[in-house]
N, C-alpha and C positions, 0 to 999 in steps of 0.2 A: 432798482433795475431800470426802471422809464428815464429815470436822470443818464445812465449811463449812455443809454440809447439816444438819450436827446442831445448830449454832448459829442457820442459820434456822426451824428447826423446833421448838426452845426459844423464840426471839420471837415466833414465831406463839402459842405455849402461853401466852405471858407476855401479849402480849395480849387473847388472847381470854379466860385470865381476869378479868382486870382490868375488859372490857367492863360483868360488870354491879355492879361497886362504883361506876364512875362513872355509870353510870345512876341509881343510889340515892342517890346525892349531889345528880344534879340534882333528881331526884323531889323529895328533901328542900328543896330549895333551894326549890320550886316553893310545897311545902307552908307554910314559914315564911315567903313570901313571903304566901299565902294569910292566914294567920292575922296578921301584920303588916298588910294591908289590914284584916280585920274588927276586928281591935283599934281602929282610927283611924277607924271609922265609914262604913268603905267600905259600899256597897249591896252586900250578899251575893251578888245576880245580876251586878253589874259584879266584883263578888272572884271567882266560880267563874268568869265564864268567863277570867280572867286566865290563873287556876291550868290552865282545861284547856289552852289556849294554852301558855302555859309545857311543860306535862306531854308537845304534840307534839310543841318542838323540842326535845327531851329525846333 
């Protein structure tokens, strides 16, 4: 029984690391998505609020 509890208490660890590496990946996703609009001649005001969108379901 202490084994089972130690292995979900290790996943718990493992995730909740992991939490904000995937958050910085989307962030990043967000931002090169951003800058890939301004590149192609997006309206700066239609790219930010792309990127803040993006950045909430993040």
């Amino acid at each position: 029984m202490n084994r089972k509890i130690a292995l979900l208490m290790f996943a718990i660890g493992v995730g909740a690391a992991s939490a904000p590496a995937l958050a910085a990946s989307c962030q990043g996703l967000c931002a090169a998505a951003y800058r890939s609009c301004i590149s192609w001649g997006g309206d700066p005001a239609t790219c930010e609020a792309e990127r803040e969108e993006c950045f909430a379901q993040c």
